[in-house]
Structures are given as structure tokens and as C-alpha cells.
PQR file of N, CA, C, O and H, with PARSE charges and radii, in Angstrom:
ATOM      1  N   UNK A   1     -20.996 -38.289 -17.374 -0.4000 1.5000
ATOM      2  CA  UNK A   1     -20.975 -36.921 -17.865 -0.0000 2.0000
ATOM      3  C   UNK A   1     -20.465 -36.895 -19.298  0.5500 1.7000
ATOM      4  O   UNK A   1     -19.582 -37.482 -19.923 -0.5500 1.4000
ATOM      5  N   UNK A   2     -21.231 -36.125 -19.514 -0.4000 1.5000
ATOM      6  CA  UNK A   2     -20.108 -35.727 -21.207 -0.0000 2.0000
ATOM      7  C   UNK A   2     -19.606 -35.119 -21.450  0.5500 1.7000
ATOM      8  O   UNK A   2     -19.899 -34.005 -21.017 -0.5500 1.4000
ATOM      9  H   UNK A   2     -21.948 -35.648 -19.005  0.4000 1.0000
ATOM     10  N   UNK A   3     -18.434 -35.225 -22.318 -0.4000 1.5000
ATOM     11  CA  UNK A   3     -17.521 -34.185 -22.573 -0.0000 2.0000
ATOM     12  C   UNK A   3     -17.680 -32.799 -22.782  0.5500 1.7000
ATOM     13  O   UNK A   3     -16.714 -32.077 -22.538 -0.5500 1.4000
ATOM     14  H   UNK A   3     -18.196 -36.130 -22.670  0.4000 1.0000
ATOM     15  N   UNK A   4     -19.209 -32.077 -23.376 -0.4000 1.5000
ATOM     16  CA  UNK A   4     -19.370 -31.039 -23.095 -0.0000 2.0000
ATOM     17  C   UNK A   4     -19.700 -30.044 -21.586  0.5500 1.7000
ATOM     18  O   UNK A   4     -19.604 -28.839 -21.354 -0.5500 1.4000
ATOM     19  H   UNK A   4     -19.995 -32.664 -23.574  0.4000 1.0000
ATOM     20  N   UNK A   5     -20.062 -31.069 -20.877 -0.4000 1.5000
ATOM     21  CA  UNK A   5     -20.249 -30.937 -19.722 -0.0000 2.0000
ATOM     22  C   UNK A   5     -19.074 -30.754 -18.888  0.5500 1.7000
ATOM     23  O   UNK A   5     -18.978 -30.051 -17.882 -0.5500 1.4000
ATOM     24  H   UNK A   5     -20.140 -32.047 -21.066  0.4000 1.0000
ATOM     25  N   UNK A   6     -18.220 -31.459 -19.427 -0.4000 1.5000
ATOM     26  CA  UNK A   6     -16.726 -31.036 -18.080 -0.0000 2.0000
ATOM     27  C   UNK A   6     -16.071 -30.134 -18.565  0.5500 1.7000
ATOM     28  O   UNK A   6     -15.528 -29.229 -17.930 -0.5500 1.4000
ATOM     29  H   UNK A   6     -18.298 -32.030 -20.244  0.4000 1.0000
ATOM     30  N   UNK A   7     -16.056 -30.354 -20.175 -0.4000 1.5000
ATOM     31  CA  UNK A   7     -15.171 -28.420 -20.663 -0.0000 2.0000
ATOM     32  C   UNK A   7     -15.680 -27.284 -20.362  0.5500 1.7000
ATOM     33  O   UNK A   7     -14.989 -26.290 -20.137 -0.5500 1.4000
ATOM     34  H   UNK A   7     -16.497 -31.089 -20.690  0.4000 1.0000
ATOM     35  N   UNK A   8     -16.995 -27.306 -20.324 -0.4000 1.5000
ATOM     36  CA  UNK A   8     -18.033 -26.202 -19.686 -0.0000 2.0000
ATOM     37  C   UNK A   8     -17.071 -25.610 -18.135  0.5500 1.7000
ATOM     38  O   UNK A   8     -16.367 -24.651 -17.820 -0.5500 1.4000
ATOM     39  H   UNK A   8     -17.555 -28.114 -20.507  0.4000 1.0000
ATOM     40  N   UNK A   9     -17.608 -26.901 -17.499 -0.4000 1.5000
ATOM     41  CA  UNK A   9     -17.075 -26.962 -15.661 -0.0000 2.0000
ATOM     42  C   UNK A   9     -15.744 -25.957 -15.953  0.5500 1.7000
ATOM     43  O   UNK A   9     -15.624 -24.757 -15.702 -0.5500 1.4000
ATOM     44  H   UNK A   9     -18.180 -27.680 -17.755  0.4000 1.0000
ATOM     45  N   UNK A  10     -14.818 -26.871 -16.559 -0.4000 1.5000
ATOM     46  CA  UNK A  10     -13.450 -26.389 -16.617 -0.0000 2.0000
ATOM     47  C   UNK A  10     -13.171 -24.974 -17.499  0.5500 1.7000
ATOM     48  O   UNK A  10     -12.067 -24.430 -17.469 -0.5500 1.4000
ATOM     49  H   UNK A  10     -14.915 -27.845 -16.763  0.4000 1.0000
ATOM     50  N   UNK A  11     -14.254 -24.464 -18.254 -0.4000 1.5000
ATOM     51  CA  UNK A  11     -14.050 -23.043 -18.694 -0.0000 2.0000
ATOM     52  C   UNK A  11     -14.285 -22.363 -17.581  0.5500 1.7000
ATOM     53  O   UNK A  11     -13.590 -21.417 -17.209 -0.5500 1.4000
ATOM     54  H   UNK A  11     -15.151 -24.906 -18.278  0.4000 1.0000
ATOM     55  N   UNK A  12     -15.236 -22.783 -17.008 -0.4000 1.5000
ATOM     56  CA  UNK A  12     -16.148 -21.609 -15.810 -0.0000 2.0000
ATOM     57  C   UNK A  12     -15.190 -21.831 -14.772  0.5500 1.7000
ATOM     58  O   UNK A  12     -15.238 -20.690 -14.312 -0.5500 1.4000
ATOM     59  H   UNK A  12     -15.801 -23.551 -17.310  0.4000 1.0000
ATOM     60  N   UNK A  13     -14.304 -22.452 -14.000 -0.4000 1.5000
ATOM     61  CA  UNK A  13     -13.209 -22.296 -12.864 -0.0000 2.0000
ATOM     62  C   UNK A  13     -12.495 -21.920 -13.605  0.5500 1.7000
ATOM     63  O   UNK A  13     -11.846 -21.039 -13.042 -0.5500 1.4000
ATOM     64  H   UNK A  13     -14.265 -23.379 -14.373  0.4000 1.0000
ATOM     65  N   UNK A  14     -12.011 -22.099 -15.096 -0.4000 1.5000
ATOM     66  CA  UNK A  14     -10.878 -20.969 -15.562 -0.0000 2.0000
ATOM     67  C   UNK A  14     -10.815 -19.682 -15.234  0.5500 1.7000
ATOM     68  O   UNK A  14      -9.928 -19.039 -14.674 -0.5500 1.4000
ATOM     69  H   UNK A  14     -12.538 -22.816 -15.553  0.4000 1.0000
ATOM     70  N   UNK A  15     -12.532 -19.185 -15.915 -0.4000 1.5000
ATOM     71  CA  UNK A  15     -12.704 -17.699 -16.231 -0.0000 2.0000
ATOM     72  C   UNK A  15     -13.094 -17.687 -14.297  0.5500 1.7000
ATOM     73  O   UNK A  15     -12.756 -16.563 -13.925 -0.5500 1.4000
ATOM     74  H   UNK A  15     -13.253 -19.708 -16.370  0.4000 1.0000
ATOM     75  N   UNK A  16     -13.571 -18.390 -13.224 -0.4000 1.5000
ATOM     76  CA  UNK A  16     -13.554 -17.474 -12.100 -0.0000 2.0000
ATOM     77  C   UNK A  16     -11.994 -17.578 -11.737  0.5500 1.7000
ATOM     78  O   UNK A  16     -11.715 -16.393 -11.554 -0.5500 1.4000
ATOM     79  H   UNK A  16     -13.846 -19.303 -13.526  0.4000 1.0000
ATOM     80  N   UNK A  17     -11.105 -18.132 -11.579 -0.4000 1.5000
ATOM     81  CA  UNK A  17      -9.750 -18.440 -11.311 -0.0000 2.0000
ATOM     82  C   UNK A  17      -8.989 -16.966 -11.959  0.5500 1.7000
ATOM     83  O   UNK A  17      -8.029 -16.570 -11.298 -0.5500 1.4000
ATOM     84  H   UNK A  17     -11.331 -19.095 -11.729  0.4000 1.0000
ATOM     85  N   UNK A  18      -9.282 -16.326 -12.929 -0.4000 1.5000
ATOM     86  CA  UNK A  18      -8.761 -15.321 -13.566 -0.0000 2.0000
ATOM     87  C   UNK A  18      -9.688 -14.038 -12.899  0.5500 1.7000
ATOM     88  O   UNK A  18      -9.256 -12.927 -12.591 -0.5500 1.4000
ATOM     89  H   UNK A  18     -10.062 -16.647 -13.466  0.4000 1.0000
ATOM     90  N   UNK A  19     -10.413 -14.295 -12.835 -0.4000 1.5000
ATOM     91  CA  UNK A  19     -11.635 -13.375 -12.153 -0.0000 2.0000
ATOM     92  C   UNK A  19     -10.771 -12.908 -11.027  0.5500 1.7000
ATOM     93  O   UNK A  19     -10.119 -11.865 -11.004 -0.5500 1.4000
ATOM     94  H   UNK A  19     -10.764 -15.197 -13.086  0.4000 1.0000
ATOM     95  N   UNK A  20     -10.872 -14.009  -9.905 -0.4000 1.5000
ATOM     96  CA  UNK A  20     -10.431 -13.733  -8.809 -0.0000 2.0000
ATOM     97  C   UNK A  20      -9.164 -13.044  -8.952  0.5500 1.7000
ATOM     98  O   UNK A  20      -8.991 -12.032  -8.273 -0.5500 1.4000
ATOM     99  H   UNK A  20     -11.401 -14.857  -9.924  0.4000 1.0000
ATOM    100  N   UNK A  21      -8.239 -13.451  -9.747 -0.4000 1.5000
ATOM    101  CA  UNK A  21      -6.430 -13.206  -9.334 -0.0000 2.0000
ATOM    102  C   UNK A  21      -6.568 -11.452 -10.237  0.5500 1.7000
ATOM    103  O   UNK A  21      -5.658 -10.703  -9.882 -0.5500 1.4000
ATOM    104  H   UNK A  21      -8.380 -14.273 -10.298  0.4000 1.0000
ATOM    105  N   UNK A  22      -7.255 -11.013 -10.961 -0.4000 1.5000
ATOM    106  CA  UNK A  22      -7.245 -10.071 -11.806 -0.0000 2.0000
ATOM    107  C   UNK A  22      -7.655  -8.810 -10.585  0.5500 1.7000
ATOM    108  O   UNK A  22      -7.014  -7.762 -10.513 -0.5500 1.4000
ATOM    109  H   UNK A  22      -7.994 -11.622 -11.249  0.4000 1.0000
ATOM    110  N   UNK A  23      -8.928  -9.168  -9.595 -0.4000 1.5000
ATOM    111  CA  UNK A  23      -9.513  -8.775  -8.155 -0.0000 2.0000
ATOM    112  C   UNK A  23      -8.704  -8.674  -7.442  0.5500 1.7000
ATOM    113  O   UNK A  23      -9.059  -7.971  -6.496 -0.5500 1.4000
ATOM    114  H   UNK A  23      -9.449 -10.019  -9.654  0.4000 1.0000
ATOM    115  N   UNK A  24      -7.088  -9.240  -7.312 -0.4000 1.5000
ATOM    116  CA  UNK A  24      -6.060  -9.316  -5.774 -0.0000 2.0000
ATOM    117  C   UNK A  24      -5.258  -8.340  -6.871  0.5500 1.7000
ATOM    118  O   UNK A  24      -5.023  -7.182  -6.526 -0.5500 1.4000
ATOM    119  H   UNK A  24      -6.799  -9.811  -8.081  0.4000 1.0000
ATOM    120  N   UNK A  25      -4.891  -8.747  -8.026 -0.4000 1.5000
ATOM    121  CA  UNK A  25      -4.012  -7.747  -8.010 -0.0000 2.0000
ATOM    122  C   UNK A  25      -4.300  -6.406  -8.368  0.5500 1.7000
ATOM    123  O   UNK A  25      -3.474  -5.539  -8.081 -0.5500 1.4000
ATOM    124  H   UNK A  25      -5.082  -9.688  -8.306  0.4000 1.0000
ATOM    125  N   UNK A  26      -5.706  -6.009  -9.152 -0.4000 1.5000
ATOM    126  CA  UNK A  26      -5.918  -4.806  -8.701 -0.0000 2.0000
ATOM    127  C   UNK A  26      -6.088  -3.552  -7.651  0.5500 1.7000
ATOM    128  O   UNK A  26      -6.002  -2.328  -7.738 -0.5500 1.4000
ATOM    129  H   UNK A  26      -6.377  -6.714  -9.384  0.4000 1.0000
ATOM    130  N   UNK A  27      -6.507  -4.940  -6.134 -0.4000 1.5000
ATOM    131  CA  UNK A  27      -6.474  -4.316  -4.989 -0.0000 2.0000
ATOM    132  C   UNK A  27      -5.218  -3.930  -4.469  0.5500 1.7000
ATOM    133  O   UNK A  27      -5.099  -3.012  -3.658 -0.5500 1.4000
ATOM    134  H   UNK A  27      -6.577  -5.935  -6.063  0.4000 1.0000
ATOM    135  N   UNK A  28      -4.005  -4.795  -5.034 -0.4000 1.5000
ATOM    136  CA  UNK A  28      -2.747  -4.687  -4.543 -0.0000 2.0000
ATOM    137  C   UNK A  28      -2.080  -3.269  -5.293  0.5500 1.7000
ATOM    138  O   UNK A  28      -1.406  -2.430  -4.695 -0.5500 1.4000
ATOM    139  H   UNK A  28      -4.102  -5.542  -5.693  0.4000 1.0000
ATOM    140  N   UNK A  29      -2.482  -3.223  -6.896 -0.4000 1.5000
ATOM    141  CA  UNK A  29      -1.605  -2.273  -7.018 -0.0000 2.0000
ATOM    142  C   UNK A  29      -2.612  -0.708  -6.006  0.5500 1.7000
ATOM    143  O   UNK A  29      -2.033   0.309  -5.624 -0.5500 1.4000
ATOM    144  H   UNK A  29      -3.029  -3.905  -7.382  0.4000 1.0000
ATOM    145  N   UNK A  30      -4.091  -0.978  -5.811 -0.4000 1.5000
ATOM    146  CA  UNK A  30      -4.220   0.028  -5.501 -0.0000 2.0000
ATOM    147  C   UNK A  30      -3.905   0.756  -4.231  0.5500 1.7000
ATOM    148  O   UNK A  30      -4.050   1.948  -3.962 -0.5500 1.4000
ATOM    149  H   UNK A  30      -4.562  -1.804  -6.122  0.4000 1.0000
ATOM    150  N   UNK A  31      -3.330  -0.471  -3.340 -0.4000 1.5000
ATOM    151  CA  UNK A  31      -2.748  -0.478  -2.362 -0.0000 2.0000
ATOM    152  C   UNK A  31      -1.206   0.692  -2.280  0.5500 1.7000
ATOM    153  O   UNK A  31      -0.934   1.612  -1.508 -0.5500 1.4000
ATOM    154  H   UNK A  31      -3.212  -1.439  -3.559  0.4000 1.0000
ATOM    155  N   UNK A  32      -0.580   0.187  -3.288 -0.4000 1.5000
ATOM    156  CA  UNK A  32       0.322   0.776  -3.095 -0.0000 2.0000
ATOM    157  C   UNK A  32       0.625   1.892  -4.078  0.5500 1.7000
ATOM    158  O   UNK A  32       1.694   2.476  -3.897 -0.5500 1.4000
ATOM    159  H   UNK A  32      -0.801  -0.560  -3.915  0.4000 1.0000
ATOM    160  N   UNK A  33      -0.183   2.309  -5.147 -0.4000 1.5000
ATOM    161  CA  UNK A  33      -0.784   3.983  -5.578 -0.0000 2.0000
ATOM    162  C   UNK A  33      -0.932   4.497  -4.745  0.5500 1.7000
ATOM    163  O   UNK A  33      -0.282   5.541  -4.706 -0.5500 1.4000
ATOM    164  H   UNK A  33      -1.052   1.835  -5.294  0.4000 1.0000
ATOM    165  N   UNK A  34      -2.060   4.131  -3.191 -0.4000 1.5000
ATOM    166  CA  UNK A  34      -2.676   4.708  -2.245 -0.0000 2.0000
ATOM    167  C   UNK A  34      -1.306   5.465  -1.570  0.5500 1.7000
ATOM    168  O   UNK A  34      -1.302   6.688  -1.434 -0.5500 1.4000
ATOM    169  H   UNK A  34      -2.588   3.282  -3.222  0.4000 1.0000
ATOM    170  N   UNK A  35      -0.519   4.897  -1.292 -0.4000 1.5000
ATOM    171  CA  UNK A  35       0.633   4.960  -0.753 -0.0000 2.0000
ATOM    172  C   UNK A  35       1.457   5.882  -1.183  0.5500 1.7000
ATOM    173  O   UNK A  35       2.090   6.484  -0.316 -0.5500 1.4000
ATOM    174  H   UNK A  35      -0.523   3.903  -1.402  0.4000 1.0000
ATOM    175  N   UNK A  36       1.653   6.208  -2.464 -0.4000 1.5000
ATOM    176  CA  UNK A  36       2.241   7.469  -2.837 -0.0000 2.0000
ATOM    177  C   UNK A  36       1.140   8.517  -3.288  0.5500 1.7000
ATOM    178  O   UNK A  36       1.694   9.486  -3.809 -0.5500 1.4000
ATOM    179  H   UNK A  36       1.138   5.719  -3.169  0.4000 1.0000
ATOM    180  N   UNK A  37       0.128   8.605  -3.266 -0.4000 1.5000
ATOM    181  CA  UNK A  37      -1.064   9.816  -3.681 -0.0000 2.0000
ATOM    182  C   UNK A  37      -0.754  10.465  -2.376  0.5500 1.7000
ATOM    183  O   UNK A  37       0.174  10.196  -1.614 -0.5500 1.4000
ATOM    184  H   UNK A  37      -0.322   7.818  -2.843  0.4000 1.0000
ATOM    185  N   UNK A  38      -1.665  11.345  -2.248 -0.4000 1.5000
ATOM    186  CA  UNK A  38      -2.212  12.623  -1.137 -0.0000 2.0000
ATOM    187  C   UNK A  38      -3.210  12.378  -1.382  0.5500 1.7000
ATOM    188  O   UNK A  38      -3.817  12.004  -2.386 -0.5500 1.4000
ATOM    189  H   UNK A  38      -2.420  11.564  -2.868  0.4000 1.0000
ATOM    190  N   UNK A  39      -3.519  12.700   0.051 -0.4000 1.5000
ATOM    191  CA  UNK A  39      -5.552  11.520   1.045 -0.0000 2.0000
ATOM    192  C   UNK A  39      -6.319  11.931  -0.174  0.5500 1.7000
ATOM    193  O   UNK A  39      -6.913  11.097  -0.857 -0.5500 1.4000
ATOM    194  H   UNK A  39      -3.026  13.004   0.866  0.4000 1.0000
ATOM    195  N   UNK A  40      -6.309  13.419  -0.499 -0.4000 1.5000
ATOM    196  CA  UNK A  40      -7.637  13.548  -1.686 -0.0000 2.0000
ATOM    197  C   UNK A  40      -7.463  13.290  -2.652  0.5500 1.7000
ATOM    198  O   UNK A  40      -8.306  13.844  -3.358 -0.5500 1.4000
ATOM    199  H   UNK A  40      -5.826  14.097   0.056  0.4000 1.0000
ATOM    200  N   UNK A  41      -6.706  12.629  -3.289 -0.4000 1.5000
ATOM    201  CA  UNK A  41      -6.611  11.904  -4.485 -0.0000 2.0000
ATOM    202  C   UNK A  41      -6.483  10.624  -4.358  0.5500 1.7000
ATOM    203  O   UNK A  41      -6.325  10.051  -5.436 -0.5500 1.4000
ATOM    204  H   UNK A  41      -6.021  12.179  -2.715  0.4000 1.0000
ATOM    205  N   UNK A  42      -6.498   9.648  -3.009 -0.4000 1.5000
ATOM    206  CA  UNK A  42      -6.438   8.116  -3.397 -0.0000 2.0000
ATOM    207  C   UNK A  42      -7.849   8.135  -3.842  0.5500 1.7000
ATOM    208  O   UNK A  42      -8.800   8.913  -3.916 -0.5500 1.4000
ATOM    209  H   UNK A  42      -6.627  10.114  -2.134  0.4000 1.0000
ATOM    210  N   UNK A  43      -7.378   6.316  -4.228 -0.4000 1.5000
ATOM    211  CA  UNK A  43      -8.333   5.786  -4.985 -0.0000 2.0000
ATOM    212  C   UNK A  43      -9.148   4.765  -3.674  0.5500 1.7000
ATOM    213  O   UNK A  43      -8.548   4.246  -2.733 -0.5500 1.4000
ATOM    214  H   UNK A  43      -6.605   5.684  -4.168  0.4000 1.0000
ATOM    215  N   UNK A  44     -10.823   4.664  -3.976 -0.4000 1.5000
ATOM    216  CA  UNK A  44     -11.154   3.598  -2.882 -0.0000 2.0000
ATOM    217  C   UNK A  44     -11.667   2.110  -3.891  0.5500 1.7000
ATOM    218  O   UNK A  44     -11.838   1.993  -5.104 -0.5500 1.4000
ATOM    219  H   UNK A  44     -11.310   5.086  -4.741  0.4000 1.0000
ATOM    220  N   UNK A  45     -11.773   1.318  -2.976 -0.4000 1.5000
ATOM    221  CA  UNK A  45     -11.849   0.189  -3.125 -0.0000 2.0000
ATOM    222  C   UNK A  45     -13.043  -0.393  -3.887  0.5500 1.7000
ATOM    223  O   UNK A  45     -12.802  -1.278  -4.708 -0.5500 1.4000
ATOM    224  H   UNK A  45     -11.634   1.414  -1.991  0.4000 1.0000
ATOM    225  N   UNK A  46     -14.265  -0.002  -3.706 -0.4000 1.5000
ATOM    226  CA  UNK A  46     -15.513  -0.221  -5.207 -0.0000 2.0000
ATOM    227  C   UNK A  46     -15.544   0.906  -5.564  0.5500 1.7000
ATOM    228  O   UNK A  46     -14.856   1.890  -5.295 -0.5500 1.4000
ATOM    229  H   UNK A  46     -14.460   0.716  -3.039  0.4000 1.0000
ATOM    230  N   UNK A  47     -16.817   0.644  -6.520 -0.4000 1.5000
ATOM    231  CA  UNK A  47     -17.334   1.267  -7.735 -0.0000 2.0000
ATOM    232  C   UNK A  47     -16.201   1.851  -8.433  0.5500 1.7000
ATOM    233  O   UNK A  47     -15.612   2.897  -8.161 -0.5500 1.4000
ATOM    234  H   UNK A  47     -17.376  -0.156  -6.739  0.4000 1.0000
ATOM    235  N   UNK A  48     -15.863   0.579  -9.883 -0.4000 1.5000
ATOM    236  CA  UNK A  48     -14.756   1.131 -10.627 -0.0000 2.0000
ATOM    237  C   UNK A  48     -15.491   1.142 -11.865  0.5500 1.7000
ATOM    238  O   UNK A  48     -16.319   0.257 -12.082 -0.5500 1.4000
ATOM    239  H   UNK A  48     -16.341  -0.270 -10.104  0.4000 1.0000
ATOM    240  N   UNK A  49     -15.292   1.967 -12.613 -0.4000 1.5000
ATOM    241  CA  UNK A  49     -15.444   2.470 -13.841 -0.0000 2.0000
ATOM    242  C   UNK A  49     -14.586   2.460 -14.613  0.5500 1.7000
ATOM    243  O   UNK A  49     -13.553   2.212 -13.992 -0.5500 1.4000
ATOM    244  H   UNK A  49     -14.620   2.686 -12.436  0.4000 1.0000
ATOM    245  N   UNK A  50     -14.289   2.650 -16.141 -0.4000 1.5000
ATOM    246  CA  UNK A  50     -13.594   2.779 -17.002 -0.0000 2.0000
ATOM    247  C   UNK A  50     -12.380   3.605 -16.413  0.5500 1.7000
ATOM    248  O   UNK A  50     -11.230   3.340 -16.061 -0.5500 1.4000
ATOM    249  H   UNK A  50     -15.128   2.852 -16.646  0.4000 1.0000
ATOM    250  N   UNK A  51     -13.415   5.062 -16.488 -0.4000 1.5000
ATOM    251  CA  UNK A  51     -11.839   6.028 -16.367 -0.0000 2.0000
ATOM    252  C   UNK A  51     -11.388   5.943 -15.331  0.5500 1.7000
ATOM    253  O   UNK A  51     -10.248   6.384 -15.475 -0.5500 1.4000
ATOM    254  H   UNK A  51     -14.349   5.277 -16.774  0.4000 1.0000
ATOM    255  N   UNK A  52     -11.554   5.565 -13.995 -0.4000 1.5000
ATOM    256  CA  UNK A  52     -11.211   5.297 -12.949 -0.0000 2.0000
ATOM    257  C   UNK A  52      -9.798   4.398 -12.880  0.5500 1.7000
ATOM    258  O   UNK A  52      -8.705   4.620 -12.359 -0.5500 1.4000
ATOM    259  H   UNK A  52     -12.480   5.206 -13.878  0.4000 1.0000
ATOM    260  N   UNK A  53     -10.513   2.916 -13.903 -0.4000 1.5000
ATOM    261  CA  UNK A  53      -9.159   1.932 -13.824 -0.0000 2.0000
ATOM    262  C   UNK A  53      -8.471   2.360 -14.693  0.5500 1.7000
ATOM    263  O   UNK A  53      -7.468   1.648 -14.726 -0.5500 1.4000
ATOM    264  H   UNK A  53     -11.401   2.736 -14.327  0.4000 1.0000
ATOM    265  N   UNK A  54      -8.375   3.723 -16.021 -0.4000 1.5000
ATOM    266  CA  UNK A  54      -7.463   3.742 -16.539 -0.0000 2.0000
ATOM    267  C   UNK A  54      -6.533   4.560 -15.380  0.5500 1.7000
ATOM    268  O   UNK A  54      -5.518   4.118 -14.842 -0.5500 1.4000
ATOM    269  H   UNK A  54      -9.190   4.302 -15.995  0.4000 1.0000
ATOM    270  N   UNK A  55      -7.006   5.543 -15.207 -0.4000 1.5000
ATOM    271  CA  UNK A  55      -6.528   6.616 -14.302 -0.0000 2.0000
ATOM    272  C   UNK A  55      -5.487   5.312 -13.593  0.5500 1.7000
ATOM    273  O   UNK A  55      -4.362   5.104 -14.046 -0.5500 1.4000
ATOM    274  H   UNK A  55      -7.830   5.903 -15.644  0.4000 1.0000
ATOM    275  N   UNK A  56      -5.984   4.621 -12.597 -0.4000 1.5000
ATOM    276  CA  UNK A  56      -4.961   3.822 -11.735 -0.0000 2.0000
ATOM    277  C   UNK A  56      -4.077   3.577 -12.661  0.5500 1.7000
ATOM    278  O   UNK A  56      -2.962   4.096 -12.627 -0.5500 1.4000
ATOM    279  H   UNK A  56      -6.898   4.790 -12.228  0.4000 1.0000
ATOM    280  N   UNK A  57      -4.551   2.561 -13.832 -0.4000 1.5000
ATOM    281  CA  UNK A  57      -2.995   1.969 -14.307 -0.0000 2.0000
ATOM    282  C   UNK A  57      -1.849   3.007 -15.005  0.5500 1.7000
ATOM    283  O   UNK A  57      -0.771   2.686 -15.504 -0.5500 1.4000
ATOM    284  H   UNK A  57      -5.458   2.139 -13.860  0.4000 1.0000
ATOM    285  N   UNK A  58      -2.634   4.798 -14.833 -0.4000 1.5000
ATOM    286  CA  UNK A  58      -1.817   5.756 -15.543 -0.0000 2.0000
ATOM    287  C   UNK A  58      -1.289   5.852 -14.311  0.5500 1.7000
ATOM    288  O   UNK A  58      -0.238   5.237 -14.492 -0.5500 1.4000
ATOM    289  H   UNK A  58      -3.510   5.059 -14.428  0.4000 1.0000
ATOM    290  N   UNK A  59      -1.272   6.237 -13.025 -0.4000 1.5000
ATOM    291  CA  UNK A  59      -0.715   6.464 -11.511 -0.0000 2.0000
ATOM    292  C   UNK A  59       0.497   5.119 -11.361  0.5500 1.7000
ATOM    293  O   UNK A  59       1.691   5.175 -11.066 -0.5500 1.4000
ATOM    294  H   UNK A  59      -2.126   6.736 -12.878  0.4000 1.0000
ATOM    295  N   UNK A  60      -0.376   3.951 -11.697 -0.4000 1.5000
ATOM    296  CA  UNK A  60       0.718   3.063 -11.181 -0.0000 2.0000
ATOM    297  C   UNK A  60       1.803   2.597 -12.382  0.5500 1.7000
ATOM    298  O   UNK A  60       2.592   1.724 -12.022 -0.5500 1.4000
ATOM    299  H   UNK A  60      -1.346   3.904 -11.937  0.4000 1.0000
ATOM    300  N   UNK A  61       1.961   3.172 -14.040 -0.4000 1.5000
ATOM    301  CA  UNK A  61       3.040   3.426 -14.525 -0.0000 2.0000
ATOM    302  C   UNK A  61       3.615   4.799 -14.170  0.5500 1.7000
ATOM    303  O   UNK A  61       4.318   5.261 -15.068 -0.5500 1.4000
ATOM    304  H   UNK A  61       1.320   3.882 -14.333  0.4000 1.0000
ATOM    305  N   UNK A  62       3.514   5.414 -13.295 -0.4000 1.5000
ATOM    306  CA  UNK A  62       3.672   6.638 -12.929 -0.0000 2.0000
ATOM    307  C   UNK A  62       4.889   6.457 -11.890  0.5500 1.7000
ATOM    308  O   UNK A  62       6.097   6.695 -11.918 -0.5500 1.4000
ATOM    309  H   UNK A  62       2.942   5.039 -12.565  0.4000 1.0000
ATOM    310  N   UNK A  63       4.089   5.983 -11.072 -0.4000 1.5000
ATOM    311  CA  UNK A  63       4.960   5.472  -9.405 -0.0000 2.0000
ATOM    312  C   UNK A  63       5.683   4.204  -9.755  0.5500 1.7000
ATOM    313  O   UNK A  63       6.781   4.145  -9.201 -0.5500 1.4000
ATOM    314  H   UNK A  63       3.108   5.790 -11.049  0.4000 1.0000
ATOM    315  N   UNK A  64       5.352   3.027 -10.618 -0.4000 1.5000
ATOM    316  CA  UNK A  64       6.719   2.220 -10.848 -0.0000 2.0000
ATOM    317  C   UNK A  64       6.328   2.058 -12.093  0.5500 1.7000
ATOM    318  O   UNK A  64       5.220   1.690 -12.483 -0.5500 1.4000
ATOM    319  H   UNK A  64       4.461   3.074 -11.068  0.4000 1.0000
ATOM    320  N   UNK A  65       7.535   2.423 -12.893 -0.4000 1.5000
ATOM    321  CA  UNK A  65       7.637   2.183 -14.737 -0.0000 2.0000
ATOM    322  C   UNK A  65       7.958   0.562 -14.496  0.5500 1.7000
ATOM    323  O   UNK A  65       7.499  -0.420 -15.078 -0.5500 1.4000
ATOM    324  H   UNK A  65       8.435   2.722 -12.576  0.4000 1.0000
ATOM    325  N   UNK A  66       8.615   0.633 -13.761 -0.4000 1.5000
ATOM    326  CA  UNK A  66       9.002  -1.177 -14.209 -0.0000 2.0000
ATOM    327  C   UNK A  66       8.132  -1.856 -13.283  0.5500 1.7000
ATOM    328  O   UNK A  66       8.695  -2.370 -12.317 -0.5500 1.4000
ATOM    329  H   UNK A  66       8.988   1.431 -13.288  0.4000 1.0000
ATOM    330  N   UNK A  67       6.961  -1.962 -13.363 -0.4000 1.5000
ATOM    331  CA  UNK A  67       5.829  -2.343 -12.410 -0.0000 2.0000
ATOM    332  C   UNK A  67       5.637  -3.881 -12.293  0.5500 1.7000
ATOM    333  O   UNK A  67       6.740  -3.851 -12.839 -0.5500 1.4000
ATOM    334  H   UNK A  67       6.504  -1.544 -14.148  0.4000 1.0000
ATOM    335  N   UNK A  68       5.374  -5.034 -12.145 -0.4000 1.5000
ATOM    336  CA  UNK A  68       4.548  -6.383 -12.532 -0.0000 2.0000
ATOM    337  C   UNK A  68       3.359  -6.590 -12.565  0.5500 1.7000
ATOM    338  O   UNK A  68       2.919  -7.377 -13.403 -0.5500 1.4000
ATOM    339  H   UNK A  68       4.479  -5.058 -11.702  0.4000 1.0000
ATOM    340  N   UNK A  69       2.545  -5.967 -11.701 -0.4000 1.5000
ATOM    341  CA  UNK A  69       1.030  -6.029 -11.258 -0.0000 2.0000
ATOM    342  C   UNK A  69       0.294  -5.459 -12.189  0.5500 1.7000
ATOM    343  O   UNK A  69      -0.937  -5.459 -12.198 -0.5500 1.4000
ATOM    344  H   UNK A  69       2.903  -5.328 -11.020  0.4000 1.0000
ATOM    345  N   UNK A  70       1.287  -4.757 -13.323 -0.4000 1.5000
ATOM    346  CA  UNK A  70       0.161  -3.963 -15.021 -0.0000 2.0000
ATOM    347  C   UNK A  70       0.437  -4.904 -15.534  0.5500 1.7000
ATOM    348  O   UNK A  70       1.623  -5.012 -15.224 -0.5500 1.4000
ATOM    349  H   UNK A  70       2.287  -4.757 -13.316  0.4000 1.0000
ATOM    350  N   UNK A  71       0.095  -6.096 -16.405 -0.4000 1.5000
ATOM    351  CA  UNK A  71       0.386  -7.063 -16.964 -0.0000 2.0000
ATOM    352  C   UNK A  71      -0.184  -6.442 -18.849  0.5500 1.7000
ATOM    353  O   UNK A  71      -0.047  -7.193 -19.815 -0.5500 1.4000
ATOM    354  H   UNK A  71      -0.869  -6.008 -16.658  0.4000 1.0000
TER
END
């Protein structure tokens, strides 16, 4: 193999490796937004859009200022 060939490999499990963990913790914080909203205002689980994910990360500096999961 050649060296362009394995940095390739190793970009593409980077960028899915970030993919994935960026996917758990968005589900997590929306988990626990869900948790302090009222039923007609949670958020569901697909179709996210722009204003949608800002909206969450405005809810979840909302419900914890000192949060970890907003990076």
C-alpha cells in the first residue's frame, strides 16, 4: 500500500469516529432537554435542521449553563 492510501483509510475512521461520538452526544443531550421541556415542546429524534439544533443547544445552555455535552 502506499502512503496515500493509509492516510486516506485513517482520515475516513477519523472523520466516521467523530461522526459517530458527535450522533451519541447529541442524542444524549437531547435526552435530557426532553426531560425538563413539556410533551409539546420536546424535541424528537430525526430530521434535524439548522434551527432545530440551534434551538437544542439554546434549551440545553438553558437547563445546564455548566453543561459538557455543548463542546
Amino acid at each position: 500500500m502506499t502512503v496515500r492510501i493509509v492516510v486516506g483509510v485513517v482520515a475516513v475512521a477519523c472523520v466516521a469516529a467523530c461522526g459517530l461520538l458527535s450522533t451519541f452526544l447529541t442524542f444524549e443531550m437531547v435526552d435530557k432537554v426532553n426531560e425538563k421541556l413539556p410533551e409539546a415542546e420536546k424535541f424528537g429524534q430525526l430530521g434535524w435542521y439548522l434551527a432545530k439544533r440551534l434551538r437544542l443547544n439554546r434549551e440545553y445552555k438553558r437547563f445546564y449553563p455548566g453543561g459538557q455535552l455543548l463542546l
